[in-house]
C-alpha positions as CSV (number, residue, x, y, z in Angstrom):
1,X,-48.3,-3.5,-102.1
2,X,-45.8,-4.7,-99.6
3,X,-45.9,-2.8,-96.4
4,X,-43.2,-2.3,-93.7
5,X,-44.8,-1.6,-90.1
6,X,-42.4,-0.8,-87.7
7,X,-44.7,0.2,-84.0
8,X,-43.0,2.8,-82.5
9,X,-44.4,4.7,-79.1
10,X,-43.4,7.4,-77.1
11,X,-44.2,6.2,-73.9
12,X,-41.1,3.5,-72.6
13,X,-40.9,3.5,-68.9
14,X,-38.3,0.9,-68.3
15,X,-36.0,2.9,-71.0
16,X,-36.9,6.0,-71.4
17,X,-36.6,7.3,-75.0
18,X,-35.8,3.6,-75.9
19,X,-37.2,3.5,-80.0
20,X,-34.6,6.7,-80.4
21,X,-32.2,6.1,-77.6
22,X,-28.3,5.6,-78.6
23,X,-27.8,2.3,-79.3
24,X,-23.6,1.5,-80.2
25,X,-23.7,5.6,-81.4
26,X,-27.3,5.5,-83.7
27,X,-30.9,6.0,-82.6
28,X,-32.2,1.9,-81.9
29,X,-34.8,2.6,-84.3
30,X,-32.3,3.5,-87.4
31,X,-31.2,-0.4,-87.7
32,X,-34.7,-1.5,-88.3
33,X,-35.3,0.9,-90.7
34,X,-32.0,0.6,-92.4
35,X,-32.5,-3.3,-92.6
36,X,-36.0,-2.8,-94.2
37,X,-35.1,-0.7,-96.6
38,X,-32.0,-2.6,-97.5
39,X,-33.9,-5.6,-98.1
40,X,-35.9,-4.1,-100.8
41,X,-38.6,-6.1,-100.0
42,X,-40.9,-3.0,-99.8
43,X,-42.7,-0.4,-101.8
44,X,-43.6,1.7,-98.2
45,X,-41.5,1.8,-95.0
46,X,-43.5,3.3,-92.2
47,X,-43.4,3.8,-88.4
48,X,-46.3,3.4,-86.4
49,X,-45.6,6.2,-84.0
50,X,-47.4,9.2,-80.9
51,X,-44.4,10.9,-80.9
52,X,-43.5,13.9,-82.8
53,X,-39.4,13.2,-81.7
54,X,-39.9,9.6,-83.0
55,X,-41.4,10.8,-86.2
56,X,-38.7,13.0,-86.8
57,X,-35.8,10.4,-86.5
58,X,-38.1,8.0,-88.8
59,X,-37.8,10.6,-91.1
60,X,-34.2,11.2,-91.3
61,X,-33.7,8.0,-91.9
62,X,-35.3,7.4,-94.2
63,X,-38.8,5.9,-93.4
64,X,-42.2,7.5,-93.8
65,X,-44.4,8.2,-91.2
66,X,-47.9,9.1,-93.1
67,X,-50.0,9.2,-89.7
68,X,-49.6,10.2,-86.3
69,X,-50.3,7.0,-84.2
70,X,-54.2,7.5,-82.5
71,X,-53.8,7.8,-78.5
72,X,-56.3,5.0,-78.2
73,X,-53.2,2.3,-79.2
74,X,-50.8,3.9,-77.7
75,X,-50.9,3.1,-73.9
76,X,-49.0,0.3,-71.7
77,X,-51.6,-2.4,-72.0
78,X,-52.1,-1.9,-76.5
79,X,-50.6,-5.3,-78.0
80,X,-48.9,-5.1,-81.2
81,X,-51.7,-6.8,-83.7
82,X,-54.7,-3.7,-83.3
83,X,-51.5,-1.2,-84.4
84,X,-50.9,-3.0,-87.8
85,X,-54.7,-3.7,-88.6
86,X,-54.4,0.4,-87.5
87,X,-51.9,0.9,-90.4
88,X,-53.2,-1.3,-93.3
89,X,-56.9,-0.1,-92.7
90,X,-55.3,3.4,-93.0
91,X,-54.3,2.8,-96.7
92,X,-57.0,0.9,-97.5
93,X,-58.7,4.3,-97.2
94,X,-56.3,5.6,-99.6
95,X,-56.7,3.4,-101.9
96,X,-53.2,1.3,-101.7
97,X,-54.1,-1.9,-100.3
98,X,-51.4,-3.6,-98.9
99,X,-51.0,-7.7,-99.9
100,X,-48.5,-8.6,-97.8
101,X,-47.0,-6.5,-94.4
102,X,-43.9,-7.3,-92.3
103,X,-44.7,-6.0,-88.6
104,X,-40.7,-5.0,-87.9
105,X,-39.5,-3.9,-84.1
106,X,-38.0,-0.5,-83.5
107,X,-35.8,-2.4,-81.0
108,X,-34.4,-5.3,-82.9
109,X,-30.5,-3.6,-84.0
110,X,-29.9,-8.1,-84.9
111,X,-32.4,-8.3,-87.3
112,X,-30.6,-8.0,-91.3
113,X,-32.0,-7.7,-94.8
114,X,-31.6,-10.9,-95.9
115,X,-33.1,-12.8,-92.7
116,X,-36.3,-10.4,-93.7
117,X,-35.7,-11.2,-97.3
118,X,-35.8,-14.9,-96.9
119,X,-38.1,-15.2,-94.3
120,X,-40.8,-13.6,-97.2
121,X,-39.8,-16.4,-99.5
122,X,-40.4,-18.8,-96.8
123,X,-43.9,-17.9,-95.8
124,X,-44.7,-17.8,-100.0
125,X,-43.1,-21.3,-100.8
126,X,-45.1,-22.8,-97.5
127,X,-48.1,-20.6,-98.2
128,X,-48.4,-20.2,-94.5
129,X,-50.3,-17.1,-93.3
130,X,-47.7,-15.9,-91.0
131,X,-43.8,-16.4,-90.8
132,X,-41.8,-15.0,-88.0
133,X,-38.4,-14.9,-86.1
134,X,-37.9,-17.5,-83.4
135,X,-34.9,-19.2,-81.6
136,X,-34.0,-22.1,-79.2
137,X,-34.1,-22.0,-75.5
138,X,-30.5,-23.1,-74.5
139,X,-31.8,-25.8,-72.2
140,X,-34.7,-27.6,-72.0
141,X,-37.7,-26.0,-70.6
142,X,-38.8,-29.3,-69.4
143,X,-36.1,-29.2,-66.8
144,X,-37.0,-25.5,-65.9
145,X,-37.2,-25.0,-61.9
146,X,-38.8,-22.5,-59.8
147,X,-38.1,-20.7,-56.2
148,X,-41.3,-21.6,-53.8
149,X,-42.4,-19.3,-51.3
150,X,-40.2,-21.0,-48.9
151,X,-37.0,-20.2,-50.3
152,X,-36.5,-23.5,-51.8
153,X,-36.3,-25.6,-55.2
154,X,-39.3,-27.1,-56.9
155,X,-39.3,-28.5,-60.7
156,X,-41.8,-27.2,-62.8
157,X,-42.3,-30.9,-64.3
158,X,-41.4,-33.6,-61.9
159,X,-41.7,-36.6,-64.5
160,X,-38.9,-34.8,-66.4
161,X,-36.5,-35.6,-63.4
162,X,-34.6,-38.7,-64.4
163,X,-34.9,-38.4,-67.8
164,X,-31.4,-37.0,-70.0
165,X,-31.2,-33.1,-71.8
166,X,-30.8,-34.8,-74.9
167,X,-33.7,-37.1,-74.9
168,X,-36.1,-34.1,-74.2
169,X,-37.7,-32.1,-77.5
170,X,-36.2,-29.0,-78.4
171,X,-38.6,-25.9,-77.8
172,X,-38.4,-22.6,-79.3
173,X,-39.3,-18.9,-78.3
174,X,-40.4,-15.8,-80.5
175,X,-37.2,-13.6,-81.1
176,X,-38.9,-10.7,-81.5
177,X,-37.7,-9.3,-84.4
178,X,-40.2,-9.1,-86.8
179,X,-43.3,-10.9,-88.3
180,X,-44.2,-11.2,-91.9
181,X,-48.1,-11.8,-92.9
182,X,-50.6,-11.9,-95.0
183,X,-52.4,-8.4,-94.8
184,X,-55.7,-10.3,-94.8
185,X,-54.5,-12.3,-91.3
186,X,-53.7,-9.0,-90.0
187,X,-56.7,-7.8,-91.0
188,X,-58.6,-10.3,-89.2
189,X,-56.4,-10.8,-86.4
190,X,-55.4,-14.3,-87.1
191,X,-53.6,-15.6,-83.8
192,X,-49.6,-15.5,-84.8
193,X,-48.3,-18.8,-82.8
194,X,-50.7,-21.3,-84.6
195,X,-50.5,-24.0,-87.5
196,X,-50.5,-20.5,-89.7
197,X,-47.1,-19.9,-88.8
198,X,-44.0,-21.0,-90.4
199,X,-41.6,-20.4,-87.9
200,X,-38.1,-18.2,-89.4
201,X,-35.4,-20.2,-87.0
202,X,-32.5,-17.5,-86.0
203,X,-29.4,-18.2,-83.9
204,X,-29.7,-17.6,-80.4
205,X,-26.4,-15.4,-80.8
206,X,-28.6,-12.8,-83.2
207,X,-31.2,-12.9,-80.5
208,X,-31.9,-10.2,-77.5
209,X,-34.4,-9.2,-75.6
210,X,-33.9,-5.5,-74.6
211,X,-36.0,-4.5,-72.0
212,X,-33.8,-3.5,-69.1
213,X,-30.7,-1.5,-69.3
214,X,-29.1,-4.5,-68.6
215,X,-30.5,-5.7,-71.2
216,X,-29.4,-3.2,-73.3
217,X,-25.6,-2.8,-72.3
218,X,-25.3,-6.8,-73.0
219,X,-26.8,-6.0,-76.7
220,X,-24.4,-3.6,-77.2
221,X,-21.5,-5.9,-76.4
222,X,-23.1,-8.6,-78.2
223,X,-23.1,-6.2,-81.6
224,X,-20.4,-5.0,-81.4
225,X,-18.9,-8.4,-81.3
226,X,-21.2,-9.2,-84.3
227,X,-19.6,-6.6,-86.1
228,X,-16.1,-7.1,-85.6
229,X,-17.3,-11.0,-86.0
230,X,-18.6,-10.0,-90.1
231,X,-21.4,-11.5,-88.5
232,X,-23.3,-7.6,-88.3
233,X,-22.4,-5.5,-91.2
């Protein structure tokens, strides 16, 4: 069985509501779930959820949610890897043993059908454990610079200083979106950024982290760009 996880608390404090909040007039949650189930990639669609309002929206569009999400991984300080060994233990007990799971964010209105869809065929032809979404930094973090204590400029890397942009290697960053796996890896909570991965390489235009409501006005522009663009649909 192929298994959609999508972790989705009640308990936001930087957004409040942010899994079910508005986002360009739908609930955030409903593009992850419409993306899963439009990749038919999956014979369950799930949230991972504490929250009877959360549950409720799930529902209505269309995902299942089969369990109510144990308090115990759903504080501040619970990372996302104990929530899906949560979820494919729970239907190991009922007998439908999931093969392969896609951990999908609730917050992640960028992420399409055929990005999931091709990043499964990815991690199968490389028979890596893991394959998830990542994207390039947009200038090289060997040049990066911090603020000291004294109000002035320090490099991070000093031996970088002379050398040119484009003689530096290109890094990458997780996107966020979502992360496909062996259920077994899961299982044993095989570390994600390792030789295990294979990494799914997305355009930093399809990328945003939304954790401020800064954050989450620039997303909105940003899609709805996308989907006058074609680039969204």
């Amino acid at each position: 069985m192929k298994l959609c996880v999508i972790p989705a608390r009640g308990g936001s404090k930087r957004i409040p509501r942010k899994n079910i909040k508005s986002f360009c007039g739908q609930a955030m949650i409903s593009y992850s779930i419409k993306a899963a189930l439009e990749s038919k990639c999956f014979d369950q669609v799930i949230v991972s959820t504490d929250n009877s309002e959360i549950a409720e929206v799930a529902k209505n569009f269309g995902a299942r949610v089969p369990f109510v999400r144990p308090q115990s991984l759903s504080d501040d300080f619970i990372s996302t890897m104990p929530v899906i060994k949560h979820a494919i233990e729970w239907f190991d007990e009922q007998n439908e043993t999931p093969s392969e799971v896609c951990c999908l964010y609730a917050t992640a209105p960028f992420v399409t059908s055929s990005a999931i869809q091709m990043s499964y065929n990815q991690m199968q032809e490389t028979q890596a454990d893991y394959c998830f979404t990542v994207t390039s930094f947009a200038f090289p973090i060997q040049r990066a610079i911090k603020v000291s204590v004294e109000n002035r400029i320090e490099m991070l890397y000093p031996e970088n200083l002379e050398k040119r942009s484009q003689d530096l290697e290109e890094s990458f960053h997780d996107a966020g979106q979502f992360y496909w796996g062996k259920a077994e890896s899961f299982r044993q909570q095989q570390p994600l950024f390792s030789k295990a991965a294979t990494p799914f390489i997305l355009p930093r235009y399809l990328v945003q982290d939304i954790d401020t409501l800064e954050d989450w006005k620039q997303a909105e522009l940003m899609y709805q760009v996308l989907q006058k663009s074609g680039e969204q649909d």
